[in-house]
C-alpha positions as protocol buffer text, in pm:
chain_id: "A"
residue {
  index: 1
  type: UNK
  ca { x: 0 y: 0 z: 0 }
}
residue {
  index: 2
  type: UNK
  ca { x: 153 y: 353 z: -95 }
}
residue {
  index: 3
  type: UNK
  ca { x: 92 y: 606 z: 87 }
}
residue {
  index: 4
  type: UNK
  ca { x: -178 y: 805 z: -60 }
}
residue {
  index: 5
  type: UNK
  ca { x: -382 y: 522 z: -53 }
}
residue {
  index: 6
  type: UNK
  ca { x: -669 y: 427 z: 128 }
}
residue {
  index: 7
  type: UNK
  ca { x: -698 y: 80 z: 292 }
}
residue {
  index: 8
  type: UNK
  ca { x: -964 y: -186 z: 117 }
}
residue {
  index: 9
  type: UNK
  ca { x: -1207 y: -381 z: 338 }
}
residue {
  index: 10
  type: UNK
  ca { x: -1314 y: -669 z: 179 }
}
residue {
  index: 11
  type: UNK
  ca { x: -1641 y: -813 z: 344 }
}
residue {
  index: 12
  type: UNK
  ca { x: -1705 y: -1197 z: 223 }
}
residue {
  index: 13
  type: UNK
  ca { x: -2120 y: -1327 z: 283 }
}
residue {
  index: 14
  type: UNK
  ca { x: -2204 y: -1673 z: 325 }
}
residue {
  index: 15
  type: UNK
  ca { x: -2545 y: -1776 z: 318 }
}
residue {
  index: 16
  type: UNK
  ca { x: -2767 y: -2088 z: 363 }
}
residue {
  index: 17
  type: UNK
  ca { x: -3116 y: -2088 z: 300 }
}
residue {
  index: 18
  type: UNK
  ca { x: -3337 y: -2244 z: 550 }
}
residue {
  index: 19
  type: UNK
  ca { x: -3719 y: -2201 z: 508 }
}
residue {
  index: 20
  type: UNK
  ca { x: -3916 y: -1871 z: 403 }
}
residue {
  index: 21
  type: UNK
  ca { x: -4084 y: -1682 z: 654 }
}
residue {
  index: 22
  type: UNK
  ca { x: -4439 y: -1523 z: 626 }
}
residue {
  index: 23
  type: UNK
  ca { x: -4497 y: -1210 z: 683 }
}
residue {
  index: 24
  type: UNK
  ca { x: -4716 y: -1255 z: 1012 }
}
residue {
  index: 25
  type: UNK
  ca { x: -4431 y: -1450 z: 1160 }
}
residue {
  index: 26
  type: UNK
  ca { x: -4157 y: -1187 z: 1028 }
}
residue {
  index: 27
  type: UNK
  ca { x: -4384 y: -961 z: 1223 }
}
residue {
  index: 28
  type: UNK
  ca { x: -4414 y: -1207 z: 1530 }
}
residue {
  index: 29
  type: UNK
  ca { x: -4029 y: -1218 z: 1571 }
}
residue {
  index: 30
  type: UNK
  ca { x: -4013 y: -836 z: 1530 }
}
residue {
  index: 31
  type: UNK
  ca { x: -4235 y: -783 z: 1818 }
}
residue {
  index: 32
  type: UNK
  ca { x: -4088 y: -1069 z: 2008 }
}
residue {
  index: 33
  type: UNK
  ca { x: -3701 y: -871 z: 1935 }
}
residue {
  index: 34
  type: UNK
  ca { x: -3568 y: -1172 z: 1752 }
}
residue {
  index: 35
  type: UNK
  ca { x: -3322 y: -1119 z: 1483 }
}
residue {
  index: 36
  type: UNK
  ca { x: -3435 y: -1277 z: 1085 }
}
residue {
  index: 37
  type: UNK
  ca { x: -3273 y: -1251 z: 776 }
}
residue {
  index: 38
  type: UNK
  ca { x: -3427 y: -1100 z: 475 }
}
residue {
  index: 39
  type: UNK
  ca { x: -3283 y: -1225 z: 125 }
}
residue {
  index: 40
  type: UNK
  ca { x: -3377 y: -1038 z: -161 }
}
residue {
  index: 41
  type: UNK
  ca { x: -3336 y: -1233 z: -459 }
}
residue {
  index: 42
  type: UNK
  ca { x: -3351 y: -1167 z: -812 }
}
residue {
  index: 43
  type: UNK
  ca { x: -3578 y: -1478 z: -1045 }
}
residue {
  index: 44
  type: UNK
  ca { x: -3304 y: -1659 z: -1221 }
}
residue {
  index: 45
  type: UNK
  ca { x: -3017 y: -1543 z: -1046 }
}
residue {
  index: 46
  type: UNK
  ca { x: -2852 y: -1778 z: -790 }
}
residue {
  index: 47
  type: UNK
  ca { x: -2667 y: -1501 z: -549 }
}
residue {
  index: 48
  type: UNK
  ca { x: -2907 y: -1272 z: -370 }
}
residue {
  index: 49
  type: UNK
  ca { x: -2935 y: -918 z: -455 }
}
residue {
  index: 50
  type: UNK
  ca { x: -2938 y: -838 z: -95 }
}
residue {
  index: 51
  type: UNK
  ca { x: -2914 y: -1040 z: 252 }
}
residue {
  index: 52
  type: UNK
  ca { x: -2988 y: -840 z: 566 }
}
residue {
  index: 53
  type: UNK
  ca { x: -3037 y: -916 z: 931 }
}
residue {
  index: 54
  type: UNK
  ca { x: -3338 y: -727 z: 1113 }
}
residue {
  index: 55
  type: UNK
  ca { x: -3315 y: -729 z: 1481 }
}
């Protein structure tokens, strides 16, 4: 690294899907304060657009 450089993070995912939740129990664990995951996937596609934790 030079010095005028800035320093790279490189952030590596790993996912397994489980099983989809509904919406009412998305909602259920919300209320209750437990953490899901919401994948966002595109049709087709077999990486997800988007993977994020709700807590």
């Amino acid at each position: 690294m030079g010095g005028d450089q800035e320093p790279v993070t490189v952030v590596e995912v790993a996912y397994a899907p489980w099983r989809p939740l509904t919406a009412g129990a998305a909602r259920e664990r919300d209320a209750a304060g437990l953490p899901y995951v919401v994948v966002q996937r595109i049709p087709g596609r077999e990486a997800p657009l988007e993977v994020r934790l709700a807590s």
